[in-house]
C-alpha positions as CSV (number, residue, x, y, z in Angstrom):
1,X,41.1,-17.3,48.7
2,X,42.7,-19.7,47.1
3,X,40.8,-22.8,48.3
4,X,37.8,-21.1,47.2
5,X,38.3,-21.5,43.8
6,X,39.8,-25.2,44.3
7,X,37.0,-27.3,45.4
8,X,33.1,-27.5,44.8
9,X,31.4,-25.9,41.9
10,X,31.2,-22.7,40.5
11,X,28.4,-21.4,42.5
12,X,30.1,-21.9,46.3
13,X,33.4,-20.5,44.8
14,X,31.7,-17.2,44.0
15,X,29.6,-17.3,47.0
16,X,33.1,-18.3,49.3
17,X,34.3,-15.0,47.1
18,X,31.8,-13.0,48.4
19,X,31.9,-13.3,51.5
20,X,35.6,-13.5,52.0
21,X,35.5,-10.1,50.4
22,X,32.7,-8.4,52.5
23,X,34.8,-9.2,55.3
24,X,34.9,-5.8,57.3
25,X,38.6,-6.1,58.2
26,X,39.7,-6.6,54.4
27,X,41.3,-3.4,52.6
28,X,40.4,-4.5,49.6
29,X,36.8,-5.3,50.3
30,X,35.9,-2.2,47.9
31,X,37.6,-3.9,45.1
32,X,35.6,-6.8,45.1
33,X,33.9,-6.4,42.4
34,X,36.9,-5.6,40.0
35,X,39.1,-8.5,41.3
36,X,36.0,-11.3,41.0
37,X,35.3,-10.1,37.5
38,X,38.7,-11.0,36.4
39,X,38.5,-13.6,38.3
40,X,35.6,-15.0,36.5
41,X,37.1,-14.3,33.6
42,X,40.0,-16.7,34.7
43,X,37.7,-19.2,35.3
44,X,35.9,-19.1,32.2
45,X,38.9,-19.4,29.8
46,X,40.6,-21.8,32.2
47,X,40.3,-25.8,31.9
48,X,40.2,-26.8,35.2
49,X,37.9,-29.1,37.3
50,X,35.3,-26.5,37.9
51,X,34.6,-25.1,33.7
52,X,31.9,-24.0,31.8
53,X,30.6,-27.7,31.8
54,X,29.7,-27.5,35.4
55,X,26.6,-24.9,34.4
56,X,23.4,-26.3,33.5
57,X,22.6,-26.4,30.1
58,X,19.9,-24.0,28.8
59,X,20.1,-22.1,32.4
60,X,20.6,-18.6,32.8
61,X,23.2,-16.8,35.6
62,X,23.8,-14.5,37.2
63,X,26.8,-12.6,38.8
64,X,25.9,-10.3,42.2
65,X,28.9,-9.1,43.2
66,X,29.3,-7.3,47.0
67,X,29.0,-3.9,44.8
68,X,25.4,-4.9,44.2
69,X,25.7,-3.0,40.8
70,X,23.3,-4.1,38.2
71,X,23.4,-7.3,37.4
72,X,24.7,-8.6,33.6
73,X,22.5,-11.5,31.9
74,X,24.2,-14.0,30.2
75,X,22.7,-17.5,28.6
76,X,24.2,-20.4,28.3
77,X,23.2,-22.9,25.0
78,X,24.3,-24.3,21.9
79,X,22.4,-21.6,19.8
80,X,22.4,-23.5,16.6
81,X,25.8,-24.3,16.7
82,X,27.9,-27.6,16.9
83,X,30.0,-26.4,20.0
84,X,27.9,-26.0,22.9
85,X,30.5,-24.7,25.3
86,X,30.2,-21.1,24.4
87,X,28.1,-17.7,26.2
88,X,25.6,-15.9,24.6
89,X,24.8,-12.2,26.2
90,X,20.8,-12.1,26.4
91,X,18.2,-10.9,23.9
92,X,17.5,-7.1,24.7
93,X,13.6,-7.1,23.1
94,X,13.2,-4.0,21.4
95,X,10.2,-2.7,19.9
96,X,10.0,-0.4,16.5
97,X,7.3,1.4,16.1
98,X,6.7,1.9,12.3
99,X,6.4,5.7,11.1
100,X,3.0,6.4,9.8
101,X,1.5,9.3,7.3
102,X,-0.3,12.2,9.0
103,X,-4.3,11.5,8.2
104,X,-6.4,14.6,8.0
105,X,-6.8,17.8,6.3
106,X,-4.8,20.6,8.2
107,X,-4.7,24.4,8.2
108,X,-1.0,26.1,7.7
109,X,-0.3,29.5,8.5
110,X,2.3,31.2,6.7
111,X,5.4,32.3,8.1
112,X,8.3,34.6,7.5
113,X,10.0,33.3,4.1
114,X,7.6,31.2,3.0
115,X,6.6,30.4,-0.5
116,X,4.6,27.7,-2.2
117,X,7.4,25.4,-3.0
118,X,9.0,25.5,0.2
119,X,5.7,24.8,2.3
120,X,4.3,21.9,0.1
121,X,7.8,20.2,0.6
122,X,8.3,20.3,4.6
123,X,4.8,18.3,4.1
124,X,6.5,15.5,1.2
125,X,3.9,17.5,-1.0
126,X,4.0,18.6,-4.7
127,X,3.7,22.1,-5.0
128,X,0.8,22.2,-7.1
129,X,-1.0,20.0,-4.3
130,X,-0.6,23.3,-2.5
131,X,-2.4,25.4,-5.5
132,X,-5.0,23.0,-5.9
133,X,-6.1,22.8,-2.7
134,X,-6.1,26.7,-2.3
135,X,-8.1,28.6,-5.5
136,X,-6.8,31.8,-4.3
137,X,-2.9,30.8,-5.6
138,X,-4.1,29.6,-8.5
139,X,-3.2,32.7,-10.7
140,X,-0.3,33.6,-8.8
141,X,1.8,31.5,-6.5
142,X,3.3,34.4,-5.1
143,X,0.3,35.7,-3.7
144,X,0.7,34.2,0.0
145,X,1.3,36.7,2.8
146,X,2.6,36.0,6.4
147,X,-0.6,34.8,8.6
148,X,-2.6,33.5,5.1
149,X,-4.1,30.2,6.3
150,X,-3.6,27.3,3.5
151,X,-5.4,24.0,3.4
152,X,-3.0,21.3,3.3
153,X,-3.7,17.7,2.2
154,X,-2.3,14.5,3.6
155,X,-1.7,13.3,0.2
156,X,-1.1,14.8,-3.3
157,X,-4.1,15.9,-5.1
158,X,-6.4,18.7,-5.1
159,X,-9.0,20.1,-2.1
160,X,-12.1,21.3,-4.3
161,X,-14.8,23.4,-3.1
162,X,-17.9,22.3,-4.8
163,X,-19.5,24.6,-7.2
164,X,-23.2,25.2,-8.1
165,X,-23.7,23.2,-11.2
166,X,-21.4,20.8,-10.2
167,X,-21.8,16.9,-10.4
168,X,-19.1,14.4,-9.3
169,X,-18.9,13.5,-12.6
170,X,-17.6,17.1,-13.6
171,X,-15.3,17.4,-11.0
172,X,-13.7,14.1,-11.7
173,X,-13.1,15.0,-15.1
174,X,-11.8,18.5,-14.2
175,X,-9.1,16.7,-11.8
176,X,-8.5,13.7,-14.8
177,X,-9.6,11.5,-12.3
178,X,-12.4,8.4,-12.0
179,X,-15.2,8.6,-10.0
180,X,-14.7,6.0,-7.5
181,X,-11.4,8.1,-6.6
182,X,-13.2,10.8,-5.3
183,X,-16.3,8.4,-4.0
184,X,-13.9,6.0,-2.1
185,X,-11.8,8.8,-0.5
186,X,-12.0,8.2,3.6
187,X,-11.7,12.5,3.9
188,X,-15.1,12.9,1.8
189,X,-17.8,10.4,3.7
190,X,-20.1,9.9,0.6
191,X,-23.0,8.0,0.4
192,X,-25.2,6.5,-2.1
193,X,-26.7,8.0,-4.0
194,X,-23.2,10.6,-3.7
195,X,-24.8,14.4,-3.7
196,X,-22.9,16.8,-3.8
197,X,-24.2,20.4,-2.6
198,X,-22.3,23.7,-3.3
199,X,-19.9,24.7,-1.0
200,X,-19.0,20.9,0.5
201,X,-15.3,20.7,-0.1
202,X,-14.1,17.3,-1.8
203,X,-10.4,15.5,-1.6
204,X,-9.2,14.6,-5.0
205,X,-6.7,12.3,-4.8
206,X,-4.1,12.5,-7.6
207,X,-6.1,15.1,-8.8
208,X,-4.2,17.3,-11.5
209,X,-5.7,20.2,-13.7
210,X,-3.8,22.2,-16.1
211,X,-2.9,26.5,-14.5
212,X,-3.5,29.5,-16.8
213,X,0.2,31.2,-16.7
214,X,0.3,34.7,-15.7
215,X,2.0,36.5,-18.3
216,X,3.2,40.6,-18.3
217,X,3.7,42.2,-21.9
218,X,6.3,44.8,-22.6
219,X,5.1,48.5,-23.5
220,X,8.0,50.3,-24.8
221,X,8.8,50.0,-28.4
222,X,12.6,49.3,-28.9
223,X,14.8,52.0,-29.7
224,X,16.2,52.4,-33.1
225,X,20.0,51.5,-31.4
226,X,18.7,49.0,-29.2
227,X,21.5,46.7,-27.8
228,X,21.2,43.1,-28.6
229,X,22.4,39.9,-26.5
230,X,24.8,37.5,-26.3
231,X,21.7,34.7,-25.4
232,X,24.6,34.1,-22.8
233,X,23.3,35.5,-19.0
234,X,24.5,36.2,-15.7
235,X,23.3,35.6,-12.4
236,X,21.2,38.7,-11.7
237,X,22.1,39.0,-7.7
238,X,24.2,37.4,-5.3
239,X,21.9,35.7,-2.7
240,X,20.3,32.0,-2.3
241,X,18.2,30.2,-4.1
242,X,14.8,30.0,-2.2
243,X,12.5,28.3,-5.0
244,X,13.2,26.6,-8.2
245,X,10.8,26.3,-11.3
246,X,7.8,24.2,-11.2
247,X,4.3,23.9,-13.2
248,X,2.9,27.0,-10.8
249,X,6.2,29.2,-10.8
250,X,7.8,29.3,-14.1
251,X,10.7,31.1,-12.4
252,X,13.3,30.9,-9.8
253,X,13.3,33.0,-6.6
254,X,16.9,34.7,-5.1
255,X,16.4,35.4,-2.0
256,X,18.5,38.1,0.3
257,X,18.4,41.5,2.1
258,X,16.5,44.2,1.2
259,X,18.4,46.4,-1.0
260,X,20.7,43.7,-3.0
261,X,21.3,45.1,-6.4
262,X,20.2,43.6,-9.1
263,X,21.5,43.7,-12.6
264,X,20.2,42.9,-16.0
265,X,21.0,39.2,-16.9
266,X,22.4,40.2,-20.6
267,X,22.6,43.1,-22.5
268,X,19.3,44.7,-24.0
269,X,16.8,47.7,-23.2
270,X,14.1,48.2,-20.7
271,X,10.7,47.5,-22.3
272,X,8.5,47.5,-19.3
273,X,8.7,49.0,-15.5
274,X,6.2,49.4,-13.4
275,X,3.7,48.1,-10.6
276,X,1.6,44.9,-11.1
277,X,-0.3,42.8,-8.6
278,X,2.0,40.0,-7.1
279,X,5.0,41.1,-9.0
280,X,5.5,44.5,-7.4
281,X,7.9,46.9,-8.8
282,X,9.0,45.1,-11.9
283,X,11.1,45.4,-14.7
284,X,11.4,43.8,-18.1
285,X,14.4,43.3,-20.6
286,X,14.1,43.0,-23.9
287,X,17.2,40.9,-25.2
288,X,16.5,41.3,-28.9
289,X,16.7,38.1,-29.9
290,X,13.7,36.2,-29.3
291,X,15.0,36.4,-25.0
292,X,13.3,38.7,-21.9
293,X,14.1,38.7,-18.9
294,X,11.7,39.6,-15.8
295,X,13.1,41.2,-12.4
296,X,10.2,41.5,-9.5
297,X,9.7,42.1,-6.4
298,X,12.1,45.3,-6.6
299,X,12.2,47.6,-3.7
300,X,13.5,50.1,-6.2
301,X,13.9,50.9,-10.3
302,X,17.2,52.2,-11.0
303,X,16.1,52.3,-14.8
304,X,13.4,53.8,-17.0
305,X,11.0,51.9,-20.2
306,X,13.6,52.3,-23.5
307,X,16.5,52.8,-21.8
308,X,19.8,50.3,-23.2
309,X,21.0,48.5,-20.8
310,X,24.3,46.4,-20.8
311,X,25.2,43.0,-19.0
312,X,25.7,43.5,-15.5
313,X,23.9,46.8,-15.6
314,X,22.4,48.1,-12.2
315,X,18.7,47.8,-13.0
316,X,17.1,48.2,-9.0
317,X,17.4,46.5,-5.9
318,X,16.0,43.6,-4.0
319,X,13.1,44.5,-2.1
320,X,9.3,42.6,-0.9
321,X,7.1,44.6,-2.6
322,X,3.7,42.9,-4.4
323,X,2.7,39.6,-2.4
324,X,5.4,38.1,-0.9
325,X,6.8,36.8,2.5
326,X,10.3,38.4,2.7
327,X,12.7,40.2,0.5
328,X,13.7,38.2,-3.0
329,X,14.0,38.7,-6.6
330,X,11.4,36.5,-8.9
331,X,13.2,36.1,-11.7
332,X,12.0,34.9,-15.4
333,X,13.6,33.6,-18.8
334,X,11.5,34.3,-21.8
335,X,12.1,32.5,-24.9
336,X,9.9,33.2,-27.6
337,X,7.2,34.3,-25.2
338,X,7.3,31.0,-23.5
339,X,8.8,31.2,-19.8
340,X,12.0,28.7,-19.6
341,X,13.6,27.2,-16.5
342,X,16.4,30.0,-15.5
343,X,18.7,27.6,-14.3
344,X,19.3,26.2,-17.7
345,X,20.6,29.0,-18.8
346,X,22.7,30.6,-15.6
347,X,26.1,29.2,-15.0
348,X,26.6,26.9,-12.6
349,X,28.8,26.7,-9.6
């Protein structure tokens, strides 16, 4: 083996190697290719007659051992540097595709759990992209059911259906938008002289248009002993947040199983149960001082309208009733008649 590796280049002492290992009598035949790696690697860091300088410069090897594995590609080259005597492993090409944006208009059908927030952003929407594109949610958010088919827009904006009486002007200036927006849109295919005819359904790009807030109004006149609040509240039930407060949902939704109790946020009395539209069974809580507090969706009302209620007081239980895609509690701050962001007022953590 020895005189292999001690005369004539590199190339007829791998090819003496590998044929003295193939050799059918050798025992360690099967180890060829372990023992002429190293012993490549010997080579290579050695300094003797037969180096590195021996290789063509610029050429590429390589080594087939008697295991006829794979081959490994290795270059040799200076490679922009001052020392030329040094191996470079081959360039793997790899090609990256880029990610692009879904094009088109789709229709989304609404699953178990769903709600308005949580469907515009597993599309990188804005809610109200959601709202605008859908007339129906408009007045309440809430109102999407399991199976409901929404139009959802590949960009944020509104989805108008056109009107009779409508002109583009008036729709662009409904949305706050120009003109050529809606004219230059790819989803719309307008041409001069850009009619539009009712019931042709328009992109808006960036469209935005101001919603009319559902409000409920108390019933019950305050009793004469009415508890006041502390303006300090509670968590109402134990469960997890499922959607926050936006421009479309001035309230946040608990979610959790049917049945959860529920209890008033602060002290008070009951100044409105009842049933209405998306809410379901709902109850409000008059804090006297300027706060109410709103509770729907209940499967059950544990309390009655002018009843004093204390912090923590059972006042129903989690249910799904009204429009809504699984069991939660829709819950409202009032302050001043104007709905505020719950979770600036809850504790945190």
């Amino acid at each position: 083996m020895i005189k292999f590796l001690g005369e004539g280049s590199i190339s007829d002492a791998l090819s003496g190697l590998e044929r003295w290992f193939k050799r059918d009598d050798l025992i360690l035949g099967r180890y060829a290719s372990h023992v002429i790696i190293i012993l490549v690697i010997a080579v290579v860091l050695s300094s003797g007659s037969f180096g590195i300088q021996d290789l063509p410069k610029g050429e590429a090897f390589r080594l087939r051992l008697a295991s006829r594995e794979p081959a490994t590609l290795v270059s040799w080259g200076t490679g922009g540097q001052q020392d030329p005597d040094f191996l470079t492993r081959g360039v793997a090409p790899l090609t990256i595709i880029p990610e692009r944006g879904r094009r088109g208009i789709i229709v989304y059908v609404v699953q178990p759990g769903d709600n308005v927030s949580k469907i515009a952003q597993s599309f990188g929407l804005r809610p109200e992209t959601v709202l605008w594109s859908n007339p129906e949610l408009e007045t309440w958010p809430d109102y999407i059911t399991v199976g409901q088919e929404l139009f959802i827009l590949p960009m944020d904006g509104a989805y108008h259906e056109v009107k009779a009486g409508d002109t583009l002007q008036s729709i662009a200036e409904r949305y706050r938008v120009e003109i050529s927006t809606i004219v230059e849109s790819e989803y719309n295919d307008l041409e001069e002289p850009y009619q539009v005819q009712a019931g042709q359904r328009l992109v808006v790009p960036g469209g935005t248009r101001p919603l009319v807030p559902r409000y409920v109004r108390a019933t019950a006149p305050p009793p004469t002993d009415a508890p006041r609040g502390s303006g300090s509240f509670m968590w109402p039930t134990s469960g997890y947040l499922t959607q926050g407060f936006w421009l479309g949902h001035q309230a946040i939704d608990i979610g959790g199983p049917t049945g959860t109790p529920i209890h008033a946020a602060d002290t008070g009395y009951v100044s409105a149960t009842g049933w209405m539209g998306g809410y379901g069974n709902y109850i409000i809580v008059n804090h006297g001082n300027g706060f109410e507090t709103l509770y729907a969706h209940l499967s059950e009302i544990r309390v009655i309208a002018g009843q004093g209620v204390q912090r923590g007081h059972l006042i129903g239980l989690m249910g799904r009733t009204g429009r809504s895609t699984g069991p939660h509690l829709h819950f409202e701050i009032r302050q001043g008649g104007i709905k505020r962001n719950p979770l600036g007022f809850l504790p945190r953590g």
